[in-house]
Residue frames relative to the residue before (quaternion, step in Angstrom):
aa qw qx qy qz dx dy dz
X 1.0000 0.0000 0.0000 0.0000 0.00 0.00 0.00
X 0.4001 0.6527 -0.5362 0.3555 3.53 -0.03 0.86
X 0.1064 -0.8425 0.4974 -0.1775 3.39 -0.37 1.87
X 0.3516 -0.8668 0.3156 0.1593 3.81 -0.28 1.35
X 0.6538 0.5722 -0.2244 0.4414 2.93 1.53 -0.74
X 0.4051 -0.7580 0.4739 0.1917 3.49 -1.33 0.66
X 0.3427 0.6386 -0.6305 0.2778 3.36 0.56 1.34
X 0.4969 -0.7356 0.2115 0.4089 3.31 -0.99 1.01
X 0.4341 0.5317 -0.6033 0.4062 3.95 0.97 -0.08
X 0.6155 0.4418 -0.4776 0.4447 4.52 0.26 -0.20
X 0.5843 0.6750 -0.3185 0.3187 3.41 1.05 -1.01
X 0.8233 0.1889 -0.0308 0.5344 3.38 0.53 -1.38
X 0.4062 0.6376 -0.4145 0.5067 3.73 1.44 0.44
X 0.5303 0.6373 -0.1621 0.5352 3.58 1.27 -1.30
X 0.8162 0.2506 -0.1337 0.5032 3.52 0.08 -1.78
X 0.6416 0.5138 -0.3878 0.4171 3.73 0.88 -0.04
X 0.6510 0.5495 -0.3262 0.4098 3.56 1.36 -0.72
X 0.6347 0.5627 -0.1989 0.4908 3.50 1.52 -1.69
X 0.7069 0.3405 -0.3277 0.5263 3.89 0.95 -0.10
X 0.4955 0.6123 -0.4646 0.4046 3.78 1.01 -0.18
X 0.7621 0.4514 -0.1746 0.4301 2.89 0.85 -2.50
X 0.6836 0.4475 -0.3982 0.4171 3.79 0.59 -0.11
X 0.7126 0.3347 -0.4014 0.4680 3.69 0.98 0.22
X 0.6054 0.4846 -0.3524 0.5238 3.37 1.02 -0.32
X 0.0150 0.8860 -0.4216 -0.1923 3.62 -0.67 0.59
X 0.2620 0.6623 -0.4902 0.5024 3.47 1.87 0.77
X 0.6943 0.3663 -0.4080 0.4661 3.95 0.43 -0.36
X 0.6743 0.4232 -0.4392 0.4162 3.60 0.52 -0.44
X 0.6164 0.6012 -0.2845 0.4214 3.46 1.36 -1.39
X 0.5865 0.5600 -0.3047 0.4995 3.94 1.09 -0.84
X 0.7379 0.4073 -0.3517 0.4074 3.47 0.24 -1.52
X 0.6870 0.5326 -0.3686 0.3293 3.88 0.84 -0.98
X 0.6184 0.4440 -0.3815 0.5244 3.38 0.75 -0.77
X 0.6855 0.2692 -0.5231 0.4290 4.10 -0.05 -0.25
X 0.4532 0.4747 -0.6010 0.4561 4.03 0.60 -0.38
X 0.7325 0.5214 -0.3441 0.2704 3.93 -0.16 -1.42
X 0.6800 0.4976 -0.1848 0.5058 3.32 1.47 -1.46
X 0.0929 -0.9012 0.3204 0.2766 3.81 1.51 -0.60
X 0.2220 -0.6992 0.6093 -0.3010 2.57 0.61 2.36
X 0.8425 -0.2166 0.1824 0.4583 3.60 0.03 -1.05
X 0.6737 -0.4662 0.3916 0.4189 3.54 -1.23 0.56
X 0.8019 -0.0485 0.3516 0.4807 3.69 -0.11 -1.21
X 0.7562 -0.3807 0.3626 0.3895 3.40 -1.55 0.43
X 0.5164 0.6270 -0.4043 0.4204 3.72 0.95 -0.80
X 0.7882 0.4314 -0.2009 0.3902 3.16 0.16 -1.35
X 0.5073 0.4906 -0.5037 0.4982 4.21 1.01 -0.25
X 0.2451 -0.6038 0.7160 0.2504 3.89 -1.49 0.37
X 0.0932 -0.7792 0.5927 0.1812 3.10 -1.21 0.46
X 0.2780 -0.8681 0.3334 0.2407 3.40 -0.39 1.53
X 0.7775 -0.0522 -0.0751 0.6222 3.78 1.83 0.21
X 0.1722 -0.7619 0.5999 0.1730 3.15 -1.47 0.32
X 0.3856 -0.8206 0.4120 0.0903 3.66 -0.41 0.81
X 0.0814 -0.8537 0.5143 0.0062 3.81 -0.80 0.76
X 0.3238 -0.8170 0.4604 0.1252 3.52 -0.51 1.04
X 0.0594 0.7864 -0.6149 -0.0077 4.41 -0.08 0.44
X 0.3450 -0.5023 0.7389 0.2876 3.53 -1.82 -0.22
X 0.3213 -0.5325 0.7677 0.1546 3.09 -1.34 0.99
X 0.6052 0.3688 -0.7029 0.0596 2.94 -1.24 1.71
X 0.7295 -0.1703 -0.0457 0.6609 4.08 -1.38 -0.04
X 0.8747 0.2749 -0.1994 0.3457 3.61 -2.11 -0.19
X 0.6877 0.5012 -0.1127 0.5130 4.06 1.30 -0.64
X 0.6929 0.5078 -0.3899 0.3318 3.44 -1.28 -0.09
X 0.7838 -0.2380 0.3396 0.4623 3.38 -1.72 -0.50
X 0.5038 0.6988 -0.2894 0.4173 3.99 1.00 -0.68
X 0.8716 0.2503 0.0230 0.4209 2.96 0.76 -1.39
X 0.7129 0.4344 -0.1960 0.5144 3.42 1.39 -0.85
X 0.6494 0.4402 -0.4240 0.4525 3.63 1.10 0.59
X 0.2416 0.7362 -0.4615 0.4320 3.66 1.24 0.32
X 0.6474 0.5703 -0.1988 0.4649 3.48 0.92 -1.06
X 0.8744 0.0718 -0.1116 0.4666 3.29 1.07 -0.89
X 0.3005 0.7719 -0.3448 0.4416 2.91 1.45 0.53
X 0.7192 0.3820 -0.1725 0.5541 3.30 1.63 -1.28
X 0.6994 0.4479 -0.4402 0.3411 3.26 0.88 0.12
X 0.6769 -0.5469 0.2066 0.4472 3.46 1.48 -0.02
X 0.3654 0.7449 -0.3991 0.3902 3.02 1.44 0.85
X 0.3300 -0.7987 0.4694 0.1814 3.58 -0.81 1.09
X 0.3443 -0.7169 0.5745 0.1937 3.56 -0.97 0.48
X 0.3169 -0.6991 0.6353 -0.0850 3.43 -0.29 1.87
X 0.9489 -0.2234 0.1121 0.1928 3.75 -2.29 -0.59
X 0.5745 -0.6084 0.4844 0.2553 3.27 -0.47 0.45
X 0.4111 0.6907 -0.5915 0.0645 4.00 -0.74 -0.13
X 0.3791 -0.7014 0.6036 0.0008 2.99 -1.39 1.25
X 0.1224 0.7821 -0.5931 -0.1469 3.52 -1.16 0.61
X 0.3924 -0.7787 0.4187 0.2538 3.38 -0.55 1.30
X 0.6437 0.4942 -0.4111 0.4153 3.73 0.66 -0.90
X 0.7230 0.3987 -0.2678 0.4967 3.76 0.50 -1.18
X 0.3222 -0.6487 0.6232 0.2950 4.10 0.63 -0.40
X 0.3834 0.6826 -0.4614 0.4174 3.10 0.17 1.39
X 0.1012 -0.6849 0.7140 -0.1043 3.04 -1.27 1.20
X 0.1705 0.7317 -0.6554 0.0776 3.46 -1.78 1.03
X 0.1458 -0.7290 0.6550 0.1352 2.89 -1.91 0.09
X 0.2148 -0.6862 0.6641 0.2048 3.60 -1.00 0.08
X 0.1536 -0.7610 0.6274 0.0606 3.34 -1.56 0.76
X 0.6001 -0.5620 0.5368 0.1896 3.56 -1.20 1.17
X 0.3950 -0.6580 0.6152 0.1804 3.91 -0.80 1.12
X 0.6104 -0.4812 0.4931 0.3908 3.50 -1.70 0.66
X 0.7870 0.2699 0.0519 0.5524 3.57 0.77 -1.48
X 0.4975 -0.6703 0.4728 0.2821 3.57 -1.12 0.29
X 0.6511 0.4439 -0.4566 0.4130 3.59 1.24 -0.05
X 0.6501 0.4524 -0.4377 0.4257 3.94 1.14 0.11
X 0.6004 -0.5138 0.4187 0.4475 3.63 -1.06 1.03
X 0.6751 -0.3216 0.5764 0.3294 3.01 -2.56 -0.39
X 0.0661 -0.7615 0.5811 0.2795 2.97 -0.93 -0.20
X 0.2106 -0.7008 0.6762 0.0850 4.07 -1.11 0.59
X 0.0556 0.7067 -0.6957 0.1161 3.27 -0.82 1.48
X 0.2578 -0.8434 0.4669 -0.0647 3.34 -1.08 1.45
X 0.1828 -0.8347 0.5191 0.0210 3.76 0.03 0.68
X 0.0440 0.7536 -0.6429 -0.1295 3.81 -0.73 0.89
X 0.5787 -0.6973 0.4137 0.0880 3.10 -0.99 1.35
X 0.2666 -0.9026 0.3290 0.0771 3.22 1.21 1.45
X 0.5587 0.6138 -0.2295 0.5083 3.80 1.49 -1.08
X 0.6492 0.3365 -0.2481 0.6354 3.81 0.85 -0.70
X 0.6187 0.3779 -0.6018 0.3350 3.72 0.21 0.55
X 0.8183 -0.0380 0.2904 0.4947 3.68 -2.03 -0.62
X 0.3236 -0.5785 0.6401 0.3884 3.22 -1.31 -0.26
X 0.5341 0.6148 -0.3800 0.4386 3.91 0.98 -0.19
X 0.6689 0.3887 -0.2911 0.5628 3.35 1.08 -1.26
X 0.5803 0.4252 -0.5469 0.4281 4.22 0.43 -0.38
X 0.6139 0.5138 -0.4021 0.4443 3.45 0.23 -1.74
X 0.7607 0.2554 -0.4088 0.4347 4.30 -0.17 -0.15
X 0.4579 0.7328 -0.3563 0.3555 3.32 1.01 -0.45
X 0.7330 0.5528 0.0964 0.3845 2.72 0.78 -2.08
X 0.5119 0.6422 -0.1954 0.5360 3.16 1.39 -1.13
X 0.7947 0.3055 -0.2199 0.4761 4.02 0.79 -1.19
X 0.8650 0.3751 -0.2417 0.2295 2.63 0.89 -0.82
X 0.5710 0.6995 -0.3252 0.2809 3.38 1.97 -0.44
X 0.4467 0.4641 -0.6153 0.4544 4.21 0.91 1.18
X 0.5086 0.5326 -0.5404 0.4069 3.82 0.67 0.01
X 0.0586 -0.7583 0.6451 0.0731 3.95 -0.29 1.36
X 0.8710 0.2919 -0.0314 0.3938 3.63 0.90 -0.74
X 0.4848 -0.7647 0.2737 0.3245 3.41 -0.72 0.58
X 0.4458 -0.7574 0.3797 0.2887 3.29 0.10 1.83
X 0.5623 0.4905 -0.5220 0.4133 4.23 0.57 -0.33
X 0.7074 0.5097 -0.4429 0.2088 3.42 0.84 -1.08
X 0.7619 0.4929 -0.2462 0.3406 3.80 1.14 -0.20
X 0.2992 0.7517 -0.3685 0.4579 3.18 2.56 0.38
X 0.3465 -0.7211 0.5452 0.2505 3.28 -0.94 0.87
X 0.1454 -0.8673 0.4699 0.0764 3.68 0.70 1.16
X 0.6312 0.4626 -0.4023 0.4751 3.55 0.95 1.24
X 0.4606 0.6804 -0.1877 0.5381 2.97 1.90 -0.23
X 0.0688 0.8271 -0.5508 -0.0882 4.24 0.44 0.56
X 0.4896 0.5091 -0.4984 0.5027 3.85 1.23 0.27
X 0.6277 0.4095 -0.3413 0.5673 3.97 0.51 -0.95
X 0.7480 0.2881 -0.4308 0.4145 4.08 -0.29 -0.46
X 0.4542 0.6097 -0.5269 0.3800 3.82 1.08 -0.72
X 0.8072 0.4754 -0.1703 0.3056 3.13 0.28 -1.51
X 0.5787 0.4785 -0.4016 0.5242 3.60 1.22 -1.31
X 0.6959 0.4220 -0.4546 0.3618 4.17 0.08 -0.70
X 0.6142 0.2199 -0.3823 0.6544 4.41 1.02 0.42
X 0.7491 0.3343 -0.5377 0.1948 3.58 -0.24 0.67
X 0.5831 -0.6120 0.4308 0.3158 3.53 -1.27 0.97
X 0.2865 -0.7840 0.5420 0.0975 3.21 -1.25 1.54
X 0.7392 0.3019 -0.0376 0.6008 2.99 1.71 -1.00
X 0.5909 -0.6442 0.3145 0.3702 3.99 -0.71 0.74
X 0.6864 -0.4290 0.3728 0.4537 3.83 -0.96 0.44
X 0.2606 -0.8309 0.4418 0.2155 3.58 -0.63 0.40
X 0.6510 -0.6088 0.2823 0.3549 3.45 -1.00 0.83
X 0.5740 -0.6180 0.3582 0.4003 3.68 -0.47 0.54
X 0.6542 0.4839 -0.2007 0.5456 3.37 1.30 -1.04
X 0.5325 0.4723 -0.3526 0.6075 4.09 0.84 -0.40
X 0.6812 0.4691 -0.3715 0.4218 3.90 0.71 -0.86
X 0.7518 0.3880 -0.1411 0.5142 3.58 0.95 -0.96
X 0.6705 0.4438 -0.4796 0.3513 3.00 1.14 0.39
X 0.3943 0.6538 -0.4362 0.4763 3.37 1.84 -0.59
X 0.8210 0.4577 -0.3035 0.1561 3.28 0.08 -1.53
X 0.5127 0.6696 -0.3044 0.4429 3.48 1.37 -0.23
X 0.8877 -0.1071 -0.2315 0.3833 3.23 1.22 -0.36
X 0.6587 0.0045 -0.2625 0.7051 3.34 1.18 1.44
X 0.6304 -0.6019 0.4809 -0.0950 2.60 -1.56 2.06
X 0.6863 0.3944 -0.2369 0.5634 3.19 0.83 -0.96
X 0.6848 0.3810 -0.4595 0.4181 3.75 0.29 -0.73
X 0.4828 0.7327 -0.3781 0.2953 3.62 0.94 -0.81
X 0.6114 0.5542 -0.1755 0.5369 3.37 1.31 -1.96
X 0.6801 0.5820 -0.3098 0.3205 3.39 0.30 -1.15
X 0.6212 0.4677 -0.2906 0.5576 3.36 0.73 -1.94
X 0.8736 0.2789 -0.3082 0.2529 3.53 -0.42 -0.54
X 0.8038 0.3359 -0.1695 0.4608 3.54 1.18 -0.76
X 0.3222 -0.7504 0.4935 0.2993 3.50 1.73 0.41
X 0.8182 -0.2498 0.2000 0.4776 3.24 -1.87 -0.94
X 0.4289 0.6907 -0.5524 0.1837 4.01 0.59 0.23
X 0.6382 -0.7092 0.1649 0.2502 3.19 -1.01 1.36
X 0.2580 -0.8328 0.4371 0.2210 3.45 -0.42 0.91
X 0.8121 -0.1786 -0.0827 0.5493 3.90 0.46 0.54
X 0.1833 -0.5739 0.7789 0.1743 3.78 -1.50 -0.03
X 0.2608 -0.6949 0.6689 0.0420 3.22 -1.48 1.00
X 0.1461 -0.7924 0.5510 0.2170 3.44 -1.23 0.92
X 0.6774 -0.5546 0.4529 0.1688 3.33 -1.14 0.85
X 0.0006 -0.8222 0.5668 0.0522 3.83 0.74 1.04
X 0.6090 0.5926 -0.4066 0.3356 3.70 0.51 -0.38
X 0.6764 0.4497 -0.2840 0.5095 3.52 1.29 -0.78
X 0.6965 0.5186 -0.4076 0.2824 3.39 1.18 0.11
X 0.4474 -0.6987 0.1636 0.5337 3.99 -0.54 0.15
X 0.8210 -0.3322 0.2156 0.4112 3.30 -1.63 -0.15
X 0.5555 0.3744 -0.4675 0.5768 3.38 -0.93 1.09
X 0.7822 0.4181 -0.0519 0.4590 3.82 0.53 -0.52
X 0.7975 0.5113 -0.0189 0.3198 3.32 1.08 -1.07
X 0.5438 0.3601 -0.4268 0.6264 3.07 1.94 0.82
X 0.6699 -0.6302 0.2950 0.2591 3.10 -1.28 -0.11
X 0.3236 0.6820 -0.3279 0.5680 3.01 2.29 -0.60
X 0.6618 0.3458 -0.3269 0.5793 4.07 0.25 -1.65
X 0.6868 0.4471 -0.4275 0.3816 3.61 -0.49 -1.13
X 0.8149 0.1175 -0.3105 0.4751 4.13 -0.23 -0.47
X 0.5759 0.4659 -0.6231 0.2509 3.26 0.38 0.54
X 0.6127 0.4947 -0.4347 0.4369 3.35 1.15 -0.92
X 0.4033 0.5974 -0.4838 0.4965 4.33 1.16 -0.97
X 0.6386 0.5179 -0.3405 0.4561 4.19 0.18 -1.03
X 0.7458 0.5709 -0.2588 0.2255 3.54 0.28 -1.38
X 0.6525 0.5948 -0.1828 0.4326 2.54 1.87 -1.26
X 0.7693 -0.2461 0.3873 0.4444 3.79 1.04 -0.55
X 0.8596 0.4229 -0.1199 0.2606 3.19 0.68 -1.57
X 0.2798 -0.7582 0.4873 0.3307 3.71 -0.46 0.43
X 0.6309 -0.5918 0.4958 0.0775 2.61 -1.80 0.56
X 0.2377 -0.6572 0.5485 0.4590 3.76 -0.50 0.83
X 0.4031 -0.7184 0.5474 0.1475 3.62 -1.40 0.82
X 0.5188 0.7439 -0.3317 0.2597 4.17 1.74 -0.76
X 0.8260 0.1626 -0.0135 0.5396 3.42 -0.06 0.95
X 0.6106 -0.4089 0.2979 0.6093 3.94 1.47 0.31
X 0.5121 -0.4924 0.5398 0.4516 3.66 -1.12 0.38
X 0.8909 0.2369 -0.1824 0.3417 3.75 0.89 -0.77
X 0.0569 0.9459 -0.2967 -0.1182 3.46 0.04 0.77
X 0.3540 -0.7844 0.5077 0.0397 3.21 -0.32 1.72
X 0.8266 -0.3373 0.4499 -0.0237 2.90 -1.80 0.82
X 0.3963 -0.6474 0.5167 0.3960 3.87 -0.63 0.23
X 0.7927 0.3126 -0.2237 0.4731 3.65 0.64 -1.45
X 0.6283 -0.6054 0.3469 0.3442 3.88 1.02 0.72
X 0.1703 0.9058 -0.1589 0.3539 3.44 2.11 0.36
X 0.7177 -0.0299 0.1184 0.6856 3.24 0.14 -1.52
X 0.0448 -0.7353 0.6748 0.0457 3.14 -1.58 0.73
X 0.1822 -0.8415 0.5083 -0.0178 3.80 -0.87 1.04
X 0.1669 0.7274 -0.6615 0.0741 3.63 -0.73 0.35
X 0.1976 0.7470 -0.6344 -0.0223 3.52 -1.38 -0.08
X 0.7826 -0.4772 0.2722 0.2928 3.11 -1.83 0.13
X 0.2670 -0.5739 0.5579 0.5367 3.94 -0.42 -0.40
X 0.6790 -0.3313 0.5645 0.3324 3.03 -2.15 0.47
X 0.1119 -0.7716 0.6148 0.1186 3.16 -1.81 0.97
X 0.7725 -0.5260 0.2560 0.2468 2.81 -0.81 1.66
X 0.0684 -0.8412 0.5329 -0.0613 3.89 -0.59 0.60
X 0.3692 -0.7539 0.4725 0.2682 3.80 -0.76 0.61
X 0.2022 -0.8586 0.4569 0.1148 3.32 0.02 1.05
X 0.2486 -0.7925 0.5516 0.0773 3.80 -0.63 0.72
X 0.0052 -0.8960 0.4386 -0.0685 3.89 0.31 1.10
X 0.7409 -0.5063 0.2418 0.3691 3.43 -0.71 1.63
X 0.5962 0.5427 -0.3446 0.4809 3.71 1.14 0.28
X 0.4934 -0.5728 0.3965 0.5208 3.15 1.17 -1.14
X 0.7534 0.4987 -0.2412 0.3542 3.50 1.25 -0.88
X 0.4022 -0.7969 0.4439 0.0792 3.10 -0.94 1.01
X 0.3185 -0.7235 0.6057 -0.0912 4.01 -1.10 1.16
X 0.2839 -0.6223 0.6782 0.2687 3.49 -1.05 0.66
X 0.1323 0.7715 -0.6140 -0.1013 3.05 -1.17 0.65
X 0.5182 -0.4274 0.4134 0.6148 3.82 -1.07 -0.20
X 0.1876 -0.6322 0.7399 0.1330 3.24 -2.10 0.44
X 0.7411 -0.1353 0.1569 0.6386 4.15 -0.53 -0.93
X 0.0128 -0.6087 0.7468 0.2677 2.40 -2.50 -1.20
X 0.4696 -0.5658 0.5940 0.3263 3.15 -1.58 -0.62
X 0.2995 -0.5865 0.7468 0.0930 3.28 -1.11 1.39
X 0.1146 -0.4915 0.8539 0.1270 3.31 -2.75 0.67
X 0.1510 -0.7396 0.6554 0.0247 3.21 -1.27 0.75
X 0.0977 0.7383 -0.6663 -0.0372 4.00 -0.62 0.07
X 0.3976 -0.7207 0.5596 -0.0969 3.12 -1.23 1.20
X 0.0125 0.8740 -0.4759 -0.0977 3.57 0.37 0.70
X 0.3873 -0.6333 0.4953 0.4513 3.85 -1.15 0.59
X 0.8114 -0.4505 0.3520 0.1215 2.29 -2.36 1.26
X 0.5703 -0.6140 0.2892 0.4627 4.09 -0.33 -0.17
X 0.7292 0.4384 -0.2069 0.4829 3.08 1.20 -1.18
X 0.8299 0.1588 -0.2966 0.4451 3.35 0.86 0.70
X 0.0845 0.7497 -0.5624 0.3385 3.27 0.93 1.45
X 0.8216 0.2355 -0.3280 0.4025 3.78 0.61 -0.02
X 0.4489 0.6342 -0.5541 0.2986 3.06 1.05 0.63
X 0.5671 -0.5173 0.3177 0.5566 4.08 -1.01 0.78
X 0.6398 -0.5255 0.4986 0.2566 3.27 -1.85 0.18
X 0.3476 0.6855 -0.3598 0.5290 3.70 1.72 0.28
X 0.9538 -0.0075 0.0303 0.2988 3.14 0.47 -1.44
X 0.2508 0.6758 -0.5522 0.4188 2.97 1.54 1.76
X 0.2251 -0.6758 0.7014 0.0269 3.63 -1.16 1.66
X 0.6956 -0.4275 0.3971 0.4192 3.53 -1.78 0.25
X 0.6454 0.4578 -0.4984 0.3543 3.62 0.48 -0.41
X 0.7213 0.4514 -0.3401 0.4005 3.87 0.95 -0.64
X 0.6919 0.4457 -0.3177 0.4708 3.57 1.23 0.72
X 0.6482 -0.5355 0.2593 0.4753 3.68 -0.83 1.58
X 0.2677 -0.7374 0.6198 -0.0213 3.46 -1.37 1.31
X 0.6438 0.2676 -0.3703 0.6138 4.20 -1.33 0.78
X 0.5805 -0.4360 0.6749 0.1324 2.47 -2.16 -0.27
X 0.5390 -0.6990 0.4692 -0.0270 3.27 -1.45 0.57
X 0.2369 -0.8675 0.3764 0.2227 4.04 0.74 0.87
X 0.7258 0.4476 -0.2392 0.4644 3.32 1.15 0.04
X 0.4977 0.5272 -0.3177 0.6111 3.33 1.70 -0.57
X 0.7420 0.2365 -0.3445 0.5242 3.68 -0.06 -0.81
X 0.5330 0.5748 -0.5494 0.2894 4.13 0.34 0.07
X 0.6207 0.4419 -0.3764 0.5270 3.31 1.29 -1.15
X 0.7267 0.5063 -0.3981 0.2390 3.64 0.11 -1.25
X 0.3592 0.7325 -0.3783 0.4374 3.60 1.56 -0.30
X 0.7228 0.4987 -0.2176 0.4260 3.57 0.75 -1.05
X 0.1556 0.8728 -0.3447 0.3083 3.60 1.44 0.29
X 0.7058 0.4773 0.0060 0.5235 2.51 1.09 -1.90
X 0.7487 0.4686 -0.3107 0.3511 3.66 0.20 -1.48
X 0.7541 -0.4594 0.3582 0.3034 2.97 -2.05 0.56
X 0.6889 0.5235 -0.3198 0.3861 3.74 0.73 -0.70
X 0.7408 0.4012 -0.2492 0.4776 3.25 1.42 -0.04
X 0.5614 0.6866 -0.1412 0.4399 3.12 1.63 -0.52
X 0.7625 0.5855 -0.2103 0.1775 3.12 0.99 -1.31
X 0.6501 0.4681 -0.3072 0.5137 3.33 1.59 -0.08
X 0.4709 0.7484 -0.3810 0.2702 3.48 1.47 -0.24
């Protein structure tokens, strides 16, 4: 993901990638070994088929409010998918242009939790009166770069963290890492051959050290054999909590994704197959498992 041009969706696409890729070190550690292996030239050359954001659905916040952002840059709003066990709600949205990713924006459904877990929820978030996009100059990609790393809501208490986390993970992630990006996915299909399935692609991802999320199959496929998903686990991060004391917790990762062509156009040459002639969205069970990135059951040896 590394975009030259100075519109402001490159702008804050750029300043979101250059603050992931410097906390996540599987994305720097990944990209070097396919330069080494000369797979590709540089970061330029990886596609990234999405990047993914995590909110709380309550007033001034959520899925309501954090797509305004891309909405204005010309992004379409595409499928619905519900997950009932996690309390989750999403959508994905369709880029202006095929060279800018998807985008997956996720909403936990804060009303369907404990009352213990709202009441802490609630607790950060209830001086937000207004809907902080509405005062984003949403032409500005230096102001939105910046508004997606700045705290809307106050460090959370170590003890408010452990309680979330007992009984959703995801809010847990949220309270502490707000809107910071929660994975980019590389496009294994656009890479070349030796590389370009998903079987080659985590083994060589393996070689490197890194584990594999494991929830639902290292690979997780689709009904019509379509979309296919793996990724890394979250690496682990010293957290520093409004006490002072500090917790490993999960932080990102790195999603692979592989897109298979559509039927009706499996015989066309392999020259002149474009993203539109290869399975499109996302998958309510594939992104349930990839969700687990994050959780303890995958985490815990990391």
């Amino acid at each position: 993901m590394n975009f030259d041009k100075e519109k402001p969706l490159d702008t804050f696409l750029n300043i979101l990638f250059e603050r992931y890729e410097q906390q996540v070190p599987a994305v720097r550690m990944i990209t070097a070994a396919l330069i080494s292996s000369g797979v590709i030239d540089g970061q330029k050359d990886i596609v990234n088929d999405h990047i993914a954001f995590r909110t709380l659905g309550v007033p001034h916040l959520g899925i309501a409010s954090f797509e305004k952002i891309f909405l204005h840059q010309g992004y379409k709003k595409m499928d619905y998918y519900h997950f009932e066990a996690k309390k989750l709600n999403a959508y994905w949205y369709a880029p202006p242009s095929p060279e800018y990713p998807r985008i997956f924006m996720s909403e936990l459904i804060v009303d369907d939790l404990s009352e213990k877990a709202q009441e802490i929820i609630h607790r950060y978030t209830k001086l937000i009166n207004q809907d902080p996009v509405d005062v984003l100059d949403l032409d500005n990609g230096r102001d939105i770069g910046e508004f997606f790393h700045q705290p809307l809501w106050p460090l959370p208490a170590i003890e408010d963290y452990r309680n979330l986390l007992e009984e959703s993970e995801y809010a847990a992630w949220v309270i502490y890492n707000r809107y910071y990006l929660n994975h980019y996915t590389i496009s294994v299909h656009d890479l070349k051959a030796g590389y370009n399935t998903l079987e080659d692609f985590n083994h060589f991802v393996e070689s490197l050290g890194l584990k594999l999320n494991t929830s639902g199959g290292i690979i997780k496929v689709s009904p019509d054999g379509l979309l296919r998903q793996s990724s890394t686990v979250a690496e682990m991060k010293d957290a520093i909590f409004i006490e002072g004391e500090t917790m490993p917790i999960a932080g990102s990762y790195v999603e692979f994704s592989e897109r298979l062509i559509l039927p009706e156009f499996k015989h066309f040459p392999s020259a002149e197959i474009k993203q539109e002639h290869r399975r499109e969205g996302f998958e309510t069970n594939n992104a349930d498992k990839i969700f687990e990135s994050t959780y303890i059951k995958q985490t815990k040896d990391n």
